[in-house]
N, C-alpha and C positions, 0 to 999 in steps of 0.2 A: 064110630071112633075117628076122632081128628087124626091127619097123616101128613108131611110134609112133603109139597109139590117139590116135582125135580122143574127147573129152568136152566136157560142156554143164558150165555152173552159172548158175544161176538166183540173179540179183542182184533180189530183192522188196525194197518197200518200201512200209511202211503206218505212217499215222500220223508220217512223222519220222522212224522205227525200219526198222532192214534184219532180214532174216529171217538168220542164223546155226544152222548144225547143228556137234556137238560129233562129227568123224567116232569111227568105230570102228574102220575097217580101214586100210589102209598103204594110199599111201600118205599120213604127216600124220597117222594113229592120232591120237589124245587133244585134236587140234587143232581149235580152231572154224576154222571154214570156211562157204561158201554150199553149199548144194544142188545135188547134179549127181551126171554118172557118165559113161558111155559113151554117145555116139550109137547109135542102133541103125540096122540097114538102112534106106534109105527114106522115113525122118523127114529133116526139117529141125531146122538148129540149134533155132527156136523150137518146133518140136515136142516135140525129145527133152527142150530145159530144161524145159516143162511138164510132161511124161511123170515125171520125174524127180522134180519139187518136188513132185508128187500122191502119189508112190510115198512119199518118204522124209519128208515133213513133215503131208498132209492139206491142204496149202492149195491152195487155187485162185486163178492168176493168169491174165491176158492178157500174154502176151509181146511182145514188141517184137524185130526186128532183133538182130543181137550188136553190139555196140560194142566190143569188144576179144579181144585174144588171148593166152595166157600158155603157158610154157614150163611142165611140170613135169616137173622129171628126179629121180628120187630114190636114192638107192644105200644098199644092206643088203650087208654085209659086205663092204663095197669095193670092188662093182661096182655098177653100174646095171640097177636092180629095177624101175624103171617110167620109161616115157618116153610123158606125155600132151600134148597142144596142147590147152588149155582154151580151149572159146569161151564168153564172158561175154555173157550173155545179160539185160536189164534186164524187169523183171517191174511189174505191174501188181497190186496185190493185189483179188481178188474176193469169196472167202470162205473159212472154216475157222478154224478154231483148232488150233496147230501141235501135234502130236505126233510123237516121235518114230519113227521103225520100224525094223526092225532091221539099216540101216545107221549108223545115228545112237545114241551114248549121251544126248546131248542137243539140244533145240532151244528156241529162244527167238526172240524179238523184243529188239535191243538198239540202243540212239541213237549213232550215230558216238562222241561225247565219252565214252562209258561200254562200251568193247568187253569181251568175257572175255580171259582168257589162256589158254594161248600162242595167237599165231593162223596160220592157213596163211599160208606166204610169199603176197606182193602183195597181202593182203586190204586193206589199207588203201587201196594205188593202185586197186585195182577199188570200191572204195568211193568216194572222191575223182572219177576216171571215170564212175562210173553216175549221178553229180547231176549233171553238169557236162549 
């Protein structure tokens, strides 16, 4: 029986500026998006958003609690190809300088009024959410 994977994303922010990765893989390929992936065994939300933001950007944060939750259903060839629960995790920024690895074509530091295009569905609302 098919089940829906729990994943993290790691809402950072330094300076004014949230941290944004360009994904690479489905699903959302080509989309900016935050930081994240699968929980693993074991971990806690704020563990695995850490584990994640280290792996896929270089940065180091203190995480916080999740503050929200999101659907992601996605469907390839007109069925449904991925069913995750994303817990939105609010980040702290400590140190690094963000690079990409190789789940990411890109990563940056961008100010809410100046986002990239296109962006994963609800980034705006987890944006809006994480300063509140």
């Amino acid at each position: 029986m098919k089940a829906p994977k729990v994943g993290v994303i790691a809402v950072v922010w330094h300076r004014q500026r949230v941290l944004l990765v360009k994904r690479k893989h489905a699903p959302h390929a080509g989309h900016w998006g935050f930081p994240g992936g699968k929980l693993e065994w074991g971990e806690t939300m704020s563990m695995g958003a850490a584990r994640e933001l280290q792996e896929e950007t270089g940065i180091t944060a203190h995480m916080d609690a999740p503050f929200a939750c999101y659907d992601v259903l996605a469907e390839e060839a007109g069925e449904l190809a991925h069913h995750y629960v994303m817990v939105a995790v609010r980040g702290h920024y400590q140190s690094g300088t963000p690079v990409a690895d190789d789940d990411a074509e890109a990563v940056a530091w961008f100010s809410p009024d100046a986002l990239p295009s296109p962006l994963c569905p609800d980034l705006k609302d987890i944006i809006t959410r994480s300063r509140a």
